[in-house]
C-alpha positions as CSV (number, residue, x, y, z in Angstrom):
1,X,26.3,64.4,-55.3
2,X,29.4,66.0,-56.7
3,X,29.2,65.4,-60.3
4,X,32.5,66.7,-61.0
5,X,34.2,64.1,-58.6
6,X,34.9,60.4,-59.4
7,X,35.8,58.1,-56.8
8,X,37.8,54.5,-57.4
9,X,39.8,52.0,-56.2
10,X,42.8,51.8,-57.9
11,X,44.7,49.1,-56.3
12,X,43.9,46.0,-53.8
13,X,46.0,43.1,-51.8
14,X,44.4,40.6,-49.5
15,X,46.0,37.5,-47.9
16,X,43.7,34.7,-46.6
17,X,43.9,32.1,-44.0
18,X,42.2,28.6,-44.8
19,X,41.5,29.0,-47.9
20,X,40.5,25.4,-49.5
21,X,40.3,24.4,-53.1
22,X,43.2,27.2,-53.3
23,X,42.8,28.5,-56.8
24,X,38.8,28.0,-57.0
25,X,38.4,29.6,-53.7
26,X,39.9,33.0,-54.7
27,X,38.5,33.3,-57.7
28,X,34.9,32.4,-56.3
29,X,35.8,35.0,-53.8
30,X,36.1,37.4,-56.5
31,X,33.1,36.6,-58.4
32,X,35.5,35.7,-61.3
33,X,35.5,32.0,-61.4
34,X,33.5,31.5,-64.9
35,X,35.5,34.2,-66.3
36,X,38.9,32.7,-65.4
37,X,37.5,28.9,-66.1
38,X,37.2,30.0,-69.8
39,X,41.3,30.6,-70.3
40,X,41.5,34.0,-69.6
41,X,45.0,34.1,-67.7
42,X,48.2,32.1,-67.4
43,X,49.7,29.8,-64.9
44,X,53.0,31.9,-63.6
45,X,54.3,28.7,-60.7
46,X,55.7,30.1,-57.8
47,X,55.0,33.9,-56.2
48,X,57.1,36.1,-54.2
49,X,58.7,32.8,-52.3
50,X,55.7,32.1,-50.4
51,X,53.1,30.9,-52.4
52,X,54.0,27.9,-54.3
53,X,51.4,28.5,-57.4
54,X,49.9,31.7,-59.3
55,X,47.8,32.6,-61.6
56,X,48.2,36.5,-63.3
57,X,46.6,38.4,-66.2
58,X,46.0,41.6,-66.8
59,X,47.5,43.5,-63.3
60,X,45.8,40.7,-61.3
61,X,47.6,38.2,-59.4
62,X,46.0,35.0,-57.4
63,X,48.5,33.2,-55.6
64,X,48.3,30.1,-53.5
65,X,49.1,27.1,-51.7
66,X,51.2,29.6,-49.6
67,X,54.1,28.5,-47.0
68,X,54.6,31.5,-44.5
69,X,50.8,31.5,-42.4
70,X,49.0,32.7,-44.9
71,X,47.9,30.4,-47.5
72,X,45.9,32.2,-50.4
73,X,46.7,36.0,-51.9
74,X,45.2,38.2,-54.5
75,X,46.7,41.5,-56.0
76,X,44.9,43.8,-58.3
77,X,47.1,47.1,-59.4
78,X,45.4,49.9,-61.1
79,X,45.3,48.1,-64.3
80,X,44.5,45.1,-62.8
81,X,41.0,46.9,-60.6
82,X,39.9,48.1,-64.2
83,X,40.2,44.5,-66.1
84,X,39.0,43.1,-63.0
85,X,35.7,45.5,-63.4
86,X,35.4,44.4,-67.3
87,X,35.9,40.6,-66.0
88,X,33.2,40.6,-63.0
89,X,30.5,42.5,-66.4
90,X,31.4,39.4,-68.7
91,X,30.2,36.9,-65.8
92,X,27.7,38.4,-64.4
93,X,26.3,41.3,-67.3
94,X,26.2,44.0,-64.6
95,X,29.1,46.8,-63.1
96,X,31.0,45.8,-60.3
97,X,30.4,47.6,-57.7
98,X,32.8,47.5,-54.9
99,X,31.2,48.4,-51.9
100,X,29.4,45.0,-52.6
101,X,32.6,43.4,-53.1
102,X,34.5,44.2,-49.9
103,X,31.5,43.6,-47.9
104,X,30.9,40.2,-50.0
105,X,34.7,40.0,-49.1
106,X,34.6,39.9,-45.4
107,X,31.4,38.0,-44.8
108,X,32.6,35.1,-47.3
109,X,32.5,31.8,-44.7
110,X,35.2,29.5,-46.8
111,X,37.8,31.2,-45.2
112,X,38.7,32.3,-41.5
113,X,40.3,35.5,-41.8
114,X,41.3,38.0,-44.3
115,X,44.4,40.6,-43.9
116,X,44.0,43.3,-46.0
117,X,47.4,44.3,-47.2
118,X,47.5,47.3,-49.3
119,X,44.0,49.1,-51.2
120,X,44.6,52.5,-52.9
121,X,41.5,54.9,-53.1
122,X,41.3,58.3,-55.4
123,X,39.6,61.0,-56.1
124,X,39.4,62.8,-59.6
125,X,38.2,66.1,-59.7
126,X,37.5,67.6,-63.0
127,X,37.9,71.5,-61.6
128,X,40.7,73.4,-60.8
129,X,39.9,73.1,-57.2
130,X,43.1,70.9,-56.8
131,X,45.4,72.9,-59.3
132,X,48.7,72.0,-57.8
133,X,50.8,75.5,-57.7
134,X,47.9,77.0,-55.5
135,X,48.0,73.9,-52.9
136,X,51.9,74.5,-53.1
137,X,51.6,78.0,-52.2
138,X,49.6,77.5,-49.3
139,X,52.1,75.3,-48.0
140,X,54.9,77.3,-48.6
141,X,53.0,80.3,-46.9
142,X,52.0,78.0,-44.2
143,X,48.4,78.2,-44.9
144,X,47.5,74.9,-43.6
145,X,46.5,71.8,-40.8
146,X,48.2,68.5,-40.6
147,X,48.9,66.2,-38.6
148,X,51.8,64.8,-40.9
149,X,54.7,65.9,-42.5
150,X,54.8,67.1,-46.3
151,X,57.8,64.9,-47.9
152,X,59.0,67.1,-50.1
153,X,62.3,65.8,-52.5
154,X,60.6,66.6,-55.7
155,X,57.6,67.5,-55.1
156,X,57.7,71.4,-55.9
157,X,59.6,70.5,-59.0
158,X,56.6,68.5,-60.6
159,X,53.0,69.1,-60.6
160,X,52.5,66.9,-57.9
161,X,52.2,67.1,-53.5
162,X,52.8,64.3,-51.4
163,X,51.7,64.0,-47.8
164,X,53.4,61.4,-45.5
165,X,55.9,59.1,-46.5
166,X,55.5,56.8,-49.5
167,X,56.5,54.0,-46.9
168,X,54.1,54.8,-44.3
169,X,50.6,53.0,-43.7
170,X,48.8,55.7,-45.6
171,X,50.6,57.7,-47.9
172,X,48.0,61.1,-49.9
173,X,49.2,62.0,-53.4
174,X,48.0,65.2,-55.0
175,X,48.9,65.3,-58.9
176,X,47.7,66.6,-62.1
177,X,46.4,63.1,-63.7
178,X,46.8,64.9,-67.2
179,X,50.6,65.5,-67.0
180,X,51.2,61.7,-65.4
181,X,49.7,60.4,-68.8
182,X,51.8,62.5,-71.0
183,X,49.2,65.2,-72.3
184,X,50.9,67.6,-74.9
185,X,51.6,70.6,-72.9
186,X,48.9,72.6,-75.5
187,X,46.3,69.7,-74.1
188,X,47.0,70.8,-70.3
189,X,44.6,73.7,-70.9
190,X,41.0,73.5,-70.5
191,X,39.2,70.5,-69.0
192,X,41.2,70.0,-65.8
193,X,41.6,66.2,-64.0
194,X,43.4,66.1,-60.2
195,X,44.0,62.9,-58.7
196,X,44.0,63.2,-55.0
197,X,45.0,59.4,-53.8
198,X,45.8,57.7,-50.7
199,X,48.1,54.4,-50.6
200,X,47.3,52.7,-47.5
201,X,48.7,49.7,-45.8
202,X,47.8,47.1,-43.5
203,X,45.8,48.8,-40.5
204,X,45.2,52.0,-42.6
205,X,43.6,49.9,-45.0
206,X,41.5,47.9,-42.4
207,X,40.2,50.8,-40.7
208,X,39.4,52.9,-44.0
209,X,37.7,49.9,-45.3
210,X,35.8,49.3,-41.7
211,X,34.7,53.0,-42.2
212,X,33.5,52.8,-45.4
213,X,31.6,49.7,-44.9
214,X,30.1,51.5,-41.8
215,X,28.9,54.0,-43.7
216,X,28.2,52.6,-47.2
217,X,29.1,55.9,-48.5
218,X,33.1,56.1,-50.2
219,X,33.0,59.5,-50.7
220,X,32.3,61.0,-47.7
221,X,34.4,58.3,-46.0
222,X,37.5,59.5,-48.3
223,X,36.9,62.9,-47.9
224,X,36.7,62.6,-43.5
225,X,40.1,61.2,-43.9
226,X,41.0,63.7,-46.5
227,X,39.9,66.2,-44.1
228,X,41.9,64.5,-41.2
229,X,45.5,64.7,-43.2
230,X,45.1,68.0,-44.6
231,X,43.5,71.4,-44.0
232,X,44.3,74.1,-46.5
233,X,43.4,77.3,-44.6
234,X,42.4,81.2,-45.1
235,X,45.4,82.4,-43.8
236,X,48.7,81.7,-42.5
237,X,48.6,79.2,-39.8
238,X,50.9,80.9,-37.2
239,X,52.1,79.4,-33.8
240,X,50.2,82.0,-31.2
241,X,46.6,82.0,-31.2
242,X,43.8,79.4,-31.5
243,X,45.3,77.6,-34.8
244,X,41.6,75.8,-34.8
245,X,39.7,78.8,-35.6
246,X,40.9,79.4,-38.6
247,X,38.7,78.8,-41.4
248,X,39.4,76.9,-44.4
249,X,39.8,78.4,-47.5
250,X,36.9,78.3,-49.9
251,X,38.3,75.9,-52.3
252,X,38.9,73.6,-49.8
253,X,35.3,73.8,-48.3
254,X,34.4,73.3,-52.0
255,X,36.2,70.2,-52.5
256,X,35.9,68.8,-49.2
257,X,32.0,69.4,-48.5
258,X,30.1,69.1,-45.4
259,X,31.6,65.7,-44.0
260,X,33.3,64.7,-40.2
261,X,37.3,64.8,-39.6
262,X,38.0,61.3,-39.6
263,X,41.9,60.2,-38.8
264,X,44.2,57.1,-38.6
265,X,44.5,55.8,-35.4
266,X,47.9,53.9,-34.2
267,X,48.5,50.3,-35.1
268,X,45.9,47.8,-33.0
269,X,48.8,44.9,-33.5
270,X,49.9,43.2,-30.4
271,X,49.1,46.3,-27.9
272,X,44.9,46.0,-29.3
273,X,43.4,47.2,-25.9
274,X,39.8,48.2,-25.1
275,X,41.0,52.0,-24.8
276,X,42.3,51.8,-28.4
277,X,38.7,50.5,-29.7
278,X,36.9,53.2,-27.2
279,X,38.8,55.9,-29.0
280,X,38.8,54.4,-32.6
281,X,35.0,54.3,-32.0
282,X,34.1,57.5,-31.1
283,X,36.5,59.0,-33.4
284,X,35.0,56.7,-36.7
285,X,31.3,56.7,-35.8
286,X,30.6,58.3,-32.3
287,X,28.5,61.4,-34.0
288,X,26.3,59.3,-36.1
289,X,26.0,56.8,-33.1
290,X,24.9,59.3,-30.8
291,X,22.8,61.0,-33.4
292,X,20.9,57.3,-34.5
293,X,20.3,57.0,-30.3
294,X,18.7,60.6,-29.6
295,X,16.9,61.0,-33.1
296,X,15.3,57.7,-31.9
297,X,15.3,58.0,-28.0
298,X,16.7,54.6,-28.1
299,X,16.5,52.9,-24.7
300,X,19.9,50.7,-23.5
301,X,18.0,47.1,-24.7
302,X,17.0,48.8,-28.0
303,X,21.2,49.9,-28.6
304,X,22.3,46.4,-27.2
305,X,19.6,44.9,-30.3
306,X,20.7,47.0,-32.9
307,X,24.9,46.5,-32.3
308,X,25.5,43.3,-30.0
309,X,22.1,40.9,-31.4
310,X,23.3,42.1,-34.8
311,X,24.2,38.8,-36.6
312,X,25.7,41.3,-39.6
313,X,28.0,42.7,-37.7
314,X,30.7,39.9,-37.4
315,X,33.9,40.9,-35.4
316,X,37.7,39.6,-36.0
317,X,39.8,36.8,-34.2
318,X,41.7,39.7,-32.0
319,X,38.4,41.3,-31.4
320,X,36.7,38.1,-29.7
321,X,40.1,37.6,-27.8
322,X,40.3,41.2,-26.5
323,X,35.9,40.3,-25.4
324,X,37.2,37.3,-23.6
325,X,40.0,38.9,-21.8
326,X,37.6,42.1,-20.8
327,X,35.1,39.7,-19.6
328,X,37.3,37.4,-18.0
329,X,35.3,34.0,-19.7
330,X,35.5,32.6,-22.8
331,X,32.4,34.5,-24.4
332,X,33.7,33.2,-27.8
333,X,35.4,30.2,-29.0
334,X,38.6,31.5,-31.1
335,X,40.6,29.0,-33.3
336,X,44.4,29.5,-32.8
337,X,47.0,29.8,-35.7
């Protein structure tokens, strides 16, 4: 382990279908029930036009009794995650941990389906690996990968690179955390902390979230889809020749480790085909699939135990449809709405 690096989540939306009891529900769902039962909070009425009562302390919002499809909604900002954290140790005396609580999250049977809007995930590094006016050198000088465009504005004016748009599905910030909360500029010196963030949406969130719960590791999780947005490289990355064998520069090895390329495939919405999960799963788990079936010269009925007979692997509504339409029978009963 890293020992220099920190990883957190730093800001979390859900919306929930069937969510009964409203109120009690979410909070249950967040392990916060006692906590909030004690007067810790205030009643706020109606939210954002579609949920008809909230509840909000601290950068955490519950909402319910909603009007547009879904009927229950929960919003923790950065503030919110860490109150939340102090809030989950005064009910249950131990630290949140939040691998438990997004697989708690998806497995909780009192409602039927969860849409994860928005969860933001950093990194702080307390090197200099990150320093800001080396990563904007390299891009300046072309020394770098990516699949998506730097948007600029700003950016070279502050100590601070963005990749992507700030209203795409996932959005990577690179800043110096120090300068964001106001250090004196004689405090900048010494003792180094990066933030490298992503802000992801909707099917960005759901398929970092579905990787990191595969793999019960955040880190190397964050650091695959690091890897996948953004290469910082030896030397200039120049249109003839095999861009691919270039190597990355040292600091970027440092940082990034030994981990796979993992990247963000396109939106599963109404399109959500069996080619589309075929390449999402080789792309997020093939290597450790294939490496679990020849460590352990699995035959087929051993795989078909592990995966299909699985009763921990539960799959989404649009994932039993897209089983019944492959199979041409109703293999699952799916409610509708």
């Amino acid at each position: 382990m890293d020992y220099s690096m920190k990883f957190l989540v730093d800001t979390i939306s859900f919306r929930v279908k069937h969510c009964p009891e409203g109120f009690y529900t979410l909070t249950k769902m967040l392990g916060i029930e006692k906590a909030l039962e004690k007067g810790i909070g205030e009643s706020s009425g109606v939210y954002n036009n579609n949920y008809m009562q909230s509840y909000r302390q601290g950068g955490i919002i519950i909402a319910w009794d909603g009007q547009a499809g879904f009927d229950g909604y929960i919003y923790m900002s950065g503030q919110g995650c860490r109150f939340y954290e102090s809030l989950y140790k005064k009910c249950h005396d131990v630290d949140l941990i939040w691998y438990d609580f997004i697989d708690l999250l998806y497995r909780f049977e009192q409602v039927d389906e969860i849409h994860m809007t928005r969860i933001d995930i950093a990194c702080d590094d307390f090197t200099d690996r990150l320093r800001i006016g080396r990563l904007q050198r390299y891009v300046k000088q072309n020394k770098y990968r990516s699949r998506v465009k730097f948007f600029l504005g700003k950016v070279f004016a502050n100590d601070e690179l963005q990749i992507g748009s700030p209203k795409s599905k996932h959005f990577l910030r690179i800043y110096n955390k120090k300068l964001e909360r106001g250090y004196l500029p004689e405090d900048l010196d010494g003792n180094p902390w990066y933030r490298c963030e992503f802000q992801l949406r909707d099917d960005s969130a759901s398929q970092f979230i579905a990787a990191w719960v595969g793999s019960e590791d955040l880190s190397s999780v964050f650091l695959g889809y690091l890897k996948g947005q953004i290469e910082f490289l030896k030397r200039s990355n120049t249109k003839d020749g095999n861009q691919s064998d270039i190597p990355l520069a040292p600091f970027w090895r440092s940082f990034l480790g030994d981990v796979d390329k993992l990247t963000f495939t396109a939106s599963v919405g109404l399109d959500y085909n069996l080619s589309r999960v075929e390449r999402y799963a080789i792309h997020t788990a093939g290597s450790s699939v294939k490496t679990l079936i020849q460590a352990k010269n699995y035959d087929p009925d051993t795989v078909w135990k592990l995966f299909v007979d699985n009763s921990d692997i539960i799959l989404r509504p649009d994932q039993k449809l897209l089983v019944n339409s492959v199979r041409g029978k109703e293999i699952y009963n799916v409610k509708s709405g």
